[in-house]
C-alpha positions as CSV (number, residue, x, y, z in Angstrom):
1,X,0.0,0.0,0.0
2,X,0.9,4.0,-0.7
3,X,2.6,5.3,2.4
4,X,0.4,7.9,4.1
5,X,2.3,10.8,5.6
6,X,1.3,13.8,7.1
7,X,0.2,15.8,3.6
8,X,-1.8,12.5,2.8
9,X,-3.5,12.5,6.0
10,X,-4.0,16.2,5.8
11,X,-5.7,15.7,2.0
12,X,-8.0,12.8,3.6
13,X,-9.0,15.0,6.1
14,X,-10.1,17.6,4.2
15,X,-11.6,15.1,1.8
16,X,-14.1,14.9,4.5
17,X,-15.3,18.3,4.3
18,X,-15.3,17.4,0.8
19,X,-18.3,15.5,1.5
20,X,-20.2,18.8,1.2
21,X,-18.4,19.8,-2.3
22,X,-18.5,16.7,-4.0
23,X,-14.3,17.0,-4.0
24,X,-12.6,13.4,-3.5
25,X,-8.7,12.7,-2.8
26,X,-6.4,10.0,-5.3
27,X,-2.7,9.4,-5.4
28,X,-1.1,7.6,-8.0
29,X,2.7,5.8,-6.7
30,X,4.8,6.0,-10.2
31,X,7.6,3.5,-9.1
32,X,4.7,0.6,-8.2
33,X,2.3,2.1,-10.4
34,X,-0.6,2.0,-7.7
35,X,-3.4,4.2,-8.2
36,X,-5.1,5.2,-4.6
37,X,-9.0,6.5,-5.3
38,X,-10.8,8.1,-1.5
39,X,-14.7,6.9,-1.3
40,X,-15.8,10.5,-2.7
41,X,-14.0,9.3,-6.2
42,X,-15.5,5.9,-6.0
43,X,-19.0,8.0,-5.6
44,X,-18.5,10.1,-8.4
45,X,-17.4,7.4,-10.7
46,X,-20.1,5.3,-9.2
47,X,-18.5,2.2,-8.5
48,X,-18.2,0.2,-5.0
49,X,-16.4,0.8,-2.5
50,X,-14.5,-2.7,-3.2
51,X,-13.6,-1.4,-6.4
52,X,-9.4,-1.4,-7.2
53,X,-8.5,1.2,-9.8
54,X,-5.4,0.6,-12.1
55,X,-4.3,3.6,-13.9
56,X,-5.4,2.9,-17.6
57,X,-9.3,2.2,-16.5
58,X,-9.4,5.7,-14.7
59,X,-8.0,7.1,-18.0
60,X,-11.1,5.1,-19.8
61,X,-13.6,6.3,-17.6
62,X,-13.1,9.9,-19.5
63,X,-15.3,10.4,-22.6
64,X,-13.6,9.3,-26.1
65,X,-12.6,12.1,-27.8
66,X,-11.3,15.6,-25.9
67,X,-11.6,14.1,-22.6
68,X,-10.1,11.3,-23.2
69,X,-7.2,13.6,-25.1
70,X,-7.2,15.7,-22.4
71,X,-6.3,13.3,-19.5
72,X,-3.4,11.0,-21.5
73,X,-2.1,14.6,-21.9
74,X,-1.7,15.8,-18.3
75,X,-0.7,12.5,-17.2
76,X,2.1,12.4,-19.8
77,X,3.2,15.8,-18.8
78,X,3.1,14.6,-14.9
79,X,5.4,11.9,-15.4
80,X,7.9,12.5,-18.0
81,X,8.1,16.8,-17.4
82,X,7.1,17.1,-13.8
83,X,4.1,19.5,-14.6
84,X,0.8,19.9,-12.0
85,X,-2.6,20.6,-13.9
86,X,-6.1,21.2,-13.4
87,X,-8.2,20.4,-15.9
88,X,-12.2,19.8,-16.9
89,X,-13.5,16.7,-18.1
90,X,-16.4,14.8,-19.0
91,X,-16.8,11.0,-17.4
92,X,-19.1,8.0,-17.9
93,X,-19.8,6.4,-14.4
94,X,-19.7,2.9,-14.3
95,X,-23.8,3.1,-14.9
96,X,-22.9,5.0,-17.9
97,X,-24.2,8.2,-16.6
98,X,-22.0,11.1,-18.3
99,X,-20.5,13.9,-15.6
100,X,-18.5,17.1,-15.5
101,X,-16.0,16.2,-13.2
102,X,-12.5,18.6,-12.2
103,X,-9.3,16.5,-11.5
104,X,-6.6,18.4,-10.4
105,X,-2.8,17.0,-10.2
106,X,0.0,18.0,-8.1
107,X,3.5,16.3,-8.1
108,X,6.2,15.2,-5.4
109,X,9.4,14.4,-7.1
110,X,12.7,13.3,-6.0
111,X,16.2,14.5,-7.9
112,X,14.1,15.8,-10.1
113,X,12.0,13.2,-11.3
114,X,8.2,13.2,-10.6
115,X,7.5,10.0,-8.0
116,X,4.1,10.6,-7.2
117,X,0.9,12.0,-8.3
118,X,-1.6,13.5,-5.9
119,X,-4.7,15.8,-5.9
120,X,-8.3,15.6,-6.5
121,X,-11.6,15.5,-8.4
122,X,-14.7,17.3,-7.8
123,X,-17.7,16.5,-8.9
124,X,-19.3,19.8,-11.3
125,X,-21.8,18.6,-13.2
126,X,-24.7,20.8,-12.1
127,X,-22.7,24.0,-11.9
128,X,-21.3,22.8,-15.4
129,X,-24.5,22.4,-16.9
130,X,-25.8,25.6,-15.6
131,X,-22.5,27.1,-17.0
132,X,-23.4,25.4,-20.7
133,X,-26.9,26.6,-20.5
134,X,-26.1,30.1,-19.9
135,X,-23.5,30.5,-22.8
136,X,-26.3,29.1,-24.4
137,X,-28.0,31.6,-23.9
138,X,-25.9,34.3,-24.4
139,X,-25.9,33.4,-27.4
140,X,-29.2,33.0,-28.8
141,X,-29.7,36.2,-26.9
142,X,-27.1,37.6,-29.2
143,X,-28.6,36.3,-32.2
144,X,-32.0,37.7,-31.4
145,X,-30.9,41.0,-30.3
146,X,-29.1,41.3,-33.5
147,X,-32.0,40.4,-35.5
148,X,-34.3,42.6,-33.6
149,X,-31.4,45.1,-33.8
150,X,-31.9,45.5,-29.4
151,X,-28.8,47.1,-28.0
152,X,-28.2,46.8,-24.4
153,X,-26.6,49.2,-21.7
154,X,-25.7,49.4,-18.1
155,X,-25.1,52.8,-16.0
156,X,-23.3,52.5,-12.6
157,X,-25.2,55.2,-11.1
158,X,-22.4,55.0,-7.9
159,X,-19.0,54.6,-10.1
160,X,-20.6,57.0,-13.1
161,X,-19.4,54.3,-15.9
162,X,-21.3,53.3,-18.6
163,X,-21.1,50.0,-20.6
164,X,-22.9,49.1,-23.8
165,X,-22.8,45.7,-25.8
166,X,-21.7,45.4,-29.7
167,X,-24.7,46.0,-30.9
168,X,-25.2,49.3,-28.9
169,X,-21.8,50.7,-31.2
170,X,-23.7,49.5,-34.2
171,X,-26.9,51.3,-33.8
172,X,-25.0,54.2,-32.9
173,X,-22.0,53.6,-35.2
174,X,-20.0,54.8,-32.9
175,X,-16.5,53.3,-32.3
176,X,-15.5,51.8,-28.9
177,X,-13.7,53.8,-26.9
178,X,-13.1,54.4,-23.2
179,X,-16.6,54.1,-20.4
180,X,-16.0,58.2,-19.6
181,X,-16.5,59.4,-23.0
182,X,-20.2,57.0,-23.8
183,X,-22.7,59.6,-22.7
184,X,-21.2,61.9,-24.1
185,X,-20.9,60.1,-26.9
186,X,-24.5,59.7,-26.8
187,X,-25.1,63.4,-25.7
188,X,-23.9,64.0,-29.2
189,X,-25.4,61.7,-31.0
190,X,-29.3,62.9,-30.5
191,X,-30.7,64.9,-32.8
192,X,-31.0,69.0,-32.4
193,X,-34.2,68.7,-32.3
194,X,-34.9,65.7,-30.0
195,X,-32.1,66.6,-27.6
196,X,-32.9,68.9,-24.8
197,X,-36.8,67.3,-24.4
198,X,-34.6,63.8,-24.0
199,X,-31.3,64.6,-21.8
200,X,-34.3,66.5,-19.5
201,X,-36.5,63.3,-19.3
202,X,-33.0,61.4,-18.8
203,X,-32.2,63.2,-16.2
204,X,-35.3,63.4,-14.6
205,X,-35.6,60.0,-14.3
206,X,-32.0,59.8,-12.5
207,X,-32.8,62.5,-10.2
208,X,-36.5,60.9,-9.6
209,X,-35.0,57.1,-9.1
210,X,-37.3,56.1,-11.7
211,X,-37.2,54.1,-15.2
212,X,-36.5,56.0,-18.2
213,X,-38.2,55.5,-21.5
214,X,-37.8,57.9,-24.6
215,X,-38.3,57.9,-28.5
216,X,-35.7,60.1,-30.3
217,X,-33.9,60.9,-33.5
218,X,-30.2,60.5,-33.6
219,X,-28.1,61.7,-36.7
220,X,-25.1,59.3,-37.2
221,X,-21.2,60.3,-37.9
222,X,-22.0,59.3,-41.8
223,X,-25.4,61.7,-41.4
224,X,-27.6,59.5,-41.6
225,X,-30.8,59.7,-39.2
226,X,-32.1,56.9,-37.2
227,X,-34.6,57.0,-35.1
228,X,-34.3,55.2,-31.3
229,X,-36.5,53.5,-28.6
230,X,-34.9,53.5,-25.4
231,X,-36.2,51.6,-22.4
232,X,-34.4,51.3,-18.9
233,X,-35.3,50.0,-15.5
234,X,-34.3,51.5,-12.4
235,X,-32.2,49.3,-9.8
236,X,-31.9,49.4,-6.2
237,X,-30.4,47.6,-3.4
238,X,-32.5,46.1,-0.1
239,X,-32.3,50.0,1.4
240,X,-33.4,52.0,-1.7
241,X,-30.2,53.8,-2.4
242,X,-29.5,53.6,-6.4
243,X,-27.5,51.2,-7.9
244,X,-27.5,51.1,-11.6
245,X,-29.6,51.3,-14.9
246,X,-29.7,48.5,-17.2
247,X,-31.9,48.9,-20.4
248,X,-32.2,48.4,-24.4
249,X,-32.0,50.6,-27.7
250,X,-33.9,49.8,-30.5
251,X,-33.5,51.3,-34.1
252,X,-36.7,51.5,-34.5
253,X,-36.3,53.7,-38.1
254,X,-37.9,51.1,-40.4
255,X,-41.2,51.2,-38.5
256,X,-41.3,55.1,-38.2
257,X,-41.0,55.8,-41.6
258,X,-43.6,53.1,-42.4
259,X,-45.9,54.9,-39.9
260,X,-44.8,57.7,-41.5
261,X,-45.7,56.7,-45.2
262,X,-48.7,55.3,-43.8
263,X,-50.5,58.8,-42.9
264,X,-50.1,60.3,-46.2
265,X,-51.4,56.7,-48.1
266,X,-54.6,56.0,-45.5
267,X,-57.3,57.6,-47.7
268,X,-55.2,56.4,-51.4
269,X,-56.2,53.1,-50.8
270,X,-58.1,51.9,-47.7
271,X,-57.4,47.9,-47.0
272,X,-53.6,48.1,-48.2
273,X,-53.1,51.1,-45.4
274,X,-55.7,49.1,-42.5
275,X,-52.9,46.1,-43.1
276,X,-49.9,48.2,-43.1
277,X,-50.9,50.2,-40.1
278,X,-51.8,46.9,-38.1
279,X,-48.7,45.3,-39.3
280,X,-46.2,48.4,-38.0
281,X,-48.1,48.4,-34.8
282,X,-47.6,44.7,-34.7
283,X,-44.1,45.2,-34.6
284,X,-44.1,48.2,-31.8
285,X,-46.5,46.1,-29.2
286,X,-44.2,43.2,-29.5
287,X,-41.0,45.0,-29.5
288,X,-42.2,46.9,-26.5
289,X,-43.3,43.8,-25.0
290,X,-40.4,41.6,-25.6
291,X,-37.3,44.3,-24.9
292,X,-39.4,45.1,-22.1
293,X,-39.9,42.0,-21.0
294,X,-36.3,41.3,-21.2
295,X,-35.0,44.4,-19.5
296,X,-37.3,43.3,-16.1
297,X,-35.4,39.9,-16.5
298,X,-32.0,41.5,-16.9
299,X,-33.2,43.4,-13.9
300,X,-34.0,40.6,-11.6
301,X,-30.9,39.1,-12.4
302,X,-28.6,42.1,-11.4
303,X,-30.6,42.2,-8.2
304,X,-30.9,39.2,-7.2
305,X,-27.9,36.9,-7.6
306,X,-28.9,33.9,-5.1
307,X,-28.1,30.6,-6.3
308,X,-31.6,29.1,-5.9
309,X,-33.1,31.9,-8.2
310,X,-30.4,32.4,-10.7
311,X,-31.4,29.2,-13.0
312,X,-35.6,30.6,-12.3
313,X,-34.2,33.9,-14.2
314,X,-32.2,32.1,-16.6
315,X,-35.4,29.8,-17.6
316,X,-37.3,33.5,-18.0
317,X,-34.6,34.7,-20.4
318,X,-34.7,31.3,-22.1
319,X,-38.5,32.1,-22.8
320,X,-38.1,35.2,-23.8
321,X,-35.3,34.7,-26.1
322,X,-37.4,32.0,-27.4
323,X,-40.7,34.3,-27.9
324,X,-38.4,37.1,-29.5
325,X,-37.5,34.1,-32.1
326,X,-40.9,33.8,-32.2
327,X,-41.8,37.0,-33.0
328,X,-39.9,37.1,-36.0
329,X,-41.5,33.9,-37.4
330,X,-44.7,35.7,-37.2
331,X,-44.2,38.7,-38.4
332,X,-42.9,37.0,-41.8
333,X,-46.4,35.3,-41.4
334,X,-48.3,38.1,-41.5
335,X,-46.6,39.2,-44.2
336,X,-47.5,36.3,-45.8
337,X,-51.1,36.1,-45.4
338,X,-51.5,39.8,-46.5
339,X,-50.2,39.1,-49.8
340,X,-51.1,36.0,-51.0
341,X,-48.1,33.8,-50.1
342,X,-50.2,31.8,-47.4
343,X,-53.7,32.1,-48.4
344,X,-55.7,29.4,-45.9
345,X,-56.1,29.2,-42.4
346,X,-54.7,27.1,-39.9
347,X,-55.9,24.9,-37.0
348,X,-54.8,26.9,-34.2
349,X,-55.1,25.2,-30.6
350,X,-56.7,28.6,-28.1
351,X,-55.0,26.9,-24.6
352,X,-51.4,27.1,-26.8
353,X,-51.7,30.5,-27.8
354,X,-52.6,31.9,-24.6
355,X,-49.4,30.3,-22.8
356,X,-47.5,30.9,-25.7
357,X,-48.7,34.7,-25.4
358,X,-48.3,34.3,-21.2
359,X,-44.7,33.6,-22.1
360,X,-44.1,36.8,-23.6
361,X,-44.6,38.8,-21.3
362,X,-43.9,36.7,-17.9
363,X,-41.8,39.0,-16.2
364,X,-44.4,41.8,-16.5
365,X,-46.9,39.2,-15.2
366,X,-44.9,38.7,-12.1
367,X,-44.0,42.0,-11.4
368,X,-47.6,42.8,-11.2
369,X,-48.0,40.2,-8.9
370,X,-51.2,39.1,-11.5
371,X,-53.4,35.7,-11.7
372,X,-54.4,34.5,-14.5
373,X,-57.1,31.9,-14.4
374,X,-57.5,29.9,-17.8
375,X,-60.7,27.5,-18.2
376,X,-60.3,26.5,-21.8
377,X,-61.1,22.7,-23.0
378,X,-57.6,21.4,-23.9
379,X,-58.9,20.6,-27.5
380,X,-60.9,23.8,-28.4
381,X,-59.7,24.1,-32.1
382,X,-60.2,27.2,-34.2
383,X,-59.1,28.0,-37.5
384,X,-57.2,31.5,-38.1
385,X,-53.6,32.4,-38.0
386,X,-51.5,31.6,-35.1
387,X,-49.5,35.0,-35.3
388,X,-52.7,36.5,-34.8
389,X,-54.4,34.3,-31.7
390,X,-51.3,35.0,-29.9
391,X,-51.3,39.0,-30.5
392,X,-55.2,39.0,-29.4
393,X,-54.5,37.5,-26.1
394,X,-51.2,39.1,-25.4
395,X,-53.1,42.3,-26.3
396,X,-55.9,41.9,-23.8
397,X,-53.9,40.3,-21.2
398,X,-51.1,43.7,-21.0
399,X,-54.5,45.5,-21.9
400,X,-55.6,44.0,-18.1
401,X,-52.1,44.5,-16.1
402,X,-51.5,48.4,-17.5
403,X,-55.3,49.6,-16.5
404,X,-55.2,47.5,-12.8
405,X,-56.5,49.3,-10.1
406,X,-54.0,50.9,-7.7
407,X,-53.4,48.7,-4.9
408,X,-55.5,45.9,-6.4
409,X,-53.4,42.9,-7.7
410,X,-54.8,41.7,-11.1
411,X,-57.1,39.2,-11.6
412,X,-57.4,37.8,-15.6
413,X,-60.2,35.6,-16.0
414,X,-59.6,33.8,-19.8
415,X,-62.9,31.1,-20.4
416,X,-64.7,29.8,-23.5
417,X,-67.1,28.2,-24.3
418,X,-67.7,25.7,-27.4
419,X,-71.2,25.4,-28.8
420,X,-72.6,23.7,-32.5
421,X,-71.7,26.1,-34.6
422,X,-69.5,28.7,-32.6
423,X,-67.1,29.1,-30.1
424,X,-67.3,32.1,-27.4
425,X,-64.0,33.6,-26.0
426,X,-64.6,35.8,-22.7
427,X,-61.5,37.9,-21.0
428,X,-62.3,39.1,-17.9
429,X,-60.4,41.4,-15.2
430,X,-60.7,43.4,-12.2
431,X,-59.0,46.4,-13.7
432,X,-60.7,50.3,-13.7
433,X,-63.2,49.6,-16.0
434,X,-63.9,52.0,-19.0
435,X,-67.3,54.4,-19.0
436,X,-69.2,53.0,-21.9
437,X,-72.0,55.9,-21.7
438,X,-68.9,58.2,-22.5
439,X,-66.8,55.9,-24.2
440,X,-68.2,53.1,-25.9
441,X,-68.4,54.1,-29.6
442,X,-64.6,54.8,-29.6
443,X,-63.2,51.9,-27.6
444,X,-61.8,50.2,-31.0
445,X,-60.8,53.2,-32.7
446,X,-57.1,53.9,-33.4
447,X,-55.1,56.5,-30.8
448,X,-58.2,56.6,-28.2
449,X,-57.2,56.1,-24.8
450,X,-59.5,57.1,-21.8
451,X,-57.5,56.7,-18.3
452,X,-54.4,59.4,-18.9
453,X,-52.0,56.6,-18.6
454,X,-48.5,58.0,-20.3
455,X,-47.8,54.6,-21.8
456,X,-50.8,54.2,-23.4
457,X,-50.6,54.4,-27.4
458,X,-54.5,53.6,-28.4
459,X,-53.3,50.7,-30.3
460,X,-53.7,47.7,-28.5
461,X,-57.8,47.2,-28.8
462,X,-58.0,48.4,-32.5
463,X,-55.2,45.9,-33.6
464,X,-57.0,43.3,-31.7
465,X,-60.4,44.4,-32.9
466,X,-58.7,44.3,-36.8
467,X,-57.1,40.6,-36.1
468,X,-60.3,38.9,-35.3
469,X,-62.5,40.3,-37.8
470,X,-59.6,39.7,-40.6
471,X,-60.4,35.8,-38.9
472,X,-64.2,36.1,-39.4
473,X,-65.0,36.9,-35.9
474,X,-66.5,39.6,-33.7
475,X,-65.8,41.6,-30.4
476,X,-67.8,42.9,-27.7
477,X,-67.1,44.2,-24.4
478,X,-69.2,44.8,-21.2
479,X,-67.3,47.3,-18.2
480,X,-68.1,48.3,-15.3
481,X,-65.6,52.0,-14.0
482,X,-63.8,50.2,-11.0
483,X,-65.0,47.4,-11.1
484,X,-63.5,45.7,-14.5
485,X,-63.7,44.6,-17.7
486,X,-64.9,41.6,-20.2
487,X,-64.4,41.4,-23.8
488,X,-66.3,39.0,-25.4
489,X,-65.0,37.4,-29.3
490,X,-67.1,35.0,-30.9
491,X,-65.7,32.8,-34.1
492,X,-68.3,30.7,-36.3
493,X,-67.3,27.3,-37.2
């Protein structure tokens, strides 16, 4: 057997407190070639306690390929060049379960000459995996921030540095230069026009410890003008003092001058200008709704960094990377229904588009501390376009969270109801209610809004209202002023 001397008994000692770590002690004896594995390394390789380990069966218990690779490397470099390492690999346990595992080697030599092998291995496969999933990530994040062209910045309100990512320099087109010089960067960057109105609503907002959000014009260092949506949320520690800023940019130019275009066409021709105005507002509510619901993420994750609720935020941005995805596939759908590309309808199930539309906006949901109650039959079938179905109910259900009564958590109530020859959709809250005596004739028109809200664009209802009747169907709504709302859509079969 390996001689145990004081650093041996010190290592298995310790192993014991590596109990808690998953972290297990082995010593390999050159001269003899004796491999020594503690119980911890025997757990994480799963095999018994009985088990003898010889050198070239450890070796085979890495993965065939890099692994594998990795391991005859380090060893070879042990032995013949005296050289310690530390290195990541992935194992298959005797049950054939596959493991992130650490092994790291240190050396006691003698004239020179490596004699002995010592260190340990740690079992990493969760924080590994978590590790994977979150480059992941990061990098469909990437993807669909470049595809929605979503810049992200960061403001230390405490240091005064600012950080943007890549894509903030390309929407910008500025170069990268040092933090100290990026607002001022910006400062310079906003057009004549737009900038006092936006640098006082800027700093309002810092002064005020609340979120900023702004639409401006910037004019580029080539000249050309851009024009910007900027949304940020406001972070705090447990006390209230400020922390930092963390929000998006998004060159929203494309769908301006659409709007734009669209105002002098409306009365030329009627239908082409109802479809292009629903389709550019299509792509504002779920722009605002997805960088929005990605800056609350972004937020939760800067503020609270606790193991147990890192991988719940990381799920969150998963979703909402997914629905941003998402967003694109639809919008190429309406597209394609407008002009003829994909003429019939599809069988759209109701209970998928509501999560799917729940999804998007998840973060919004919880910061409202909202319920949502859903009594749908799971097989309730309509035809229409998914794109569509999903815009309806994301429509009602931020329509329900922005007009909530102060103090009162939201309530959503989504039912229907399927008869011979129709279906009957019902959305119910506990919101403020609209006045129908004063109101009701201009509930679906375009640019009404009726409770002063500053966020409110008087889009929302007539998109919705121009979805379901481009699917056959109707809308109703019964209110009640603080009390709530229903909207009731009908579809024949």
């Amino acid at each position: 057997m390996i001689k145990e001397n004081k650093q041996t008994l010190l290592l298995q000692n310790l192993e014991r407190l590596g109990n808690i770590s998953k972290t297990g002690y082995w010593e390999y004896e050159i001269a003899i070639n004796e491999l020594y594995w503690s119980e911890m390394v025997k757990e994480i390789h799963e095999v018994p306690k009985s088990y003898v380990p010889l050198v070239a069966e450890s070796i085979n218990f890495c993965q065939e390929g890099t692994s594998r690779e990795l391991m005859n490397d380090a060893l070879e470099k042990a032995i013949h060049h005296s050289l310690p390492f530390d290195i990541t690999v992935q194992i298959s346990t005797l049950s054939g379960k596959s493991k992130w595992v650490r092994s790291i080697g240190h050396l006691k030599q003698k004239w020179g000459k490596a004699t002995r092998i010592y260190g340990t291995i740690q079992d990493i496969d969760a924080t590994k995996g978590q590790e994977i999933k979150l480059q992941s990530l990061n990098h469909r994040l990437e993807i669909a921030t470049k595809v929605m062209n979503i810049g992200i910045w960061e403001i230390d309100l405490n240091a005064n540095t600012y950080v943007w990512d890549d894509r903030m320099y390309e929407i910008f087109d500025i170069k990268k230069e040092g933090n100290s010089t990026l607002y001022k960067a910006w400062e310079n960057s906003l057009h004549p026009k737009d900038r006092a109105r936006t640098i006082l609503k800027f700093e309002a907002a810092v002064r005020e410890h609340k979120d900023f959000s702004a639409d401006y014009r910037i004019i580029k260092p080539s000249g050309i003008e851009s024009y910007i949506k900027a949304d940020a949320s406001f972070i705090s520690d447990d006390q209230g003092a400020p922390l930092q800023y963390i929000g998006t940019c998004t060159d929203i130019t494309v769908k301006t001058v659409i709007d734009e275009q669209l105002k002098g066409l409306y009365f030329q021709n009627k239908n082409q200008n109802k479809f292009l105005t629903n389709f550019a507002h299509t792509i504002t509510h779920n722009l605002r709704s997805s960088s929005g619901n990605l800056s609350m993420i972004i937020g939760l994750l800067k503020e609270d960094t606790s193991t147990e609720n890192k991988a719940l935020f990381l799920d969150m941005m998963e979703q909402a990377t997914n629905r941003l995805e998402d967003t694109i596939a639809q919008l190429n759908e309406t597209v394609s229904i407008k002009f003829g590309e994909k003429k019939s309808t599809t069988k759209i199930n109701i209970n998928d588009a509501i999560r799917k539309a729940t999804e998007n906006i998840n973060a919004l949901i919880g910061n409202k501390k909202a319920k949502i109650n859903v009594t749908v039959p799971n097989d309730l079938i309509i035809n229409g376009y998914q794109s569509y179905f999903e815009s309806i109910f994301q429509n009602f259900l931020t329509n329900s969270l922005k007009y909530a009564r102060e103090g009162v958590a939201p309530i959503i109530n989504i039912k229907a109801e399927a008869k011979e020859d129709s279906v009957t959709i019902q959305v119910s809250d506990n919101g403020m209610g609209i006045d129908l005596e004063k109101h009701g004739d201009q509930i679906f028109e375009m640019y009404k809004t009726f409770h002063g809200n500053k966020d409110a664009k008087g889009i929302g209802l007539f998109l919705t209202k121009e979805q379901i009747e481009a699917m056959g169907g109707t809308i109703s709504l019964e209110s009640t002023p603080g009390k709530g709302t229903t909207f009731i859509v009908k579809f024949k079969f």
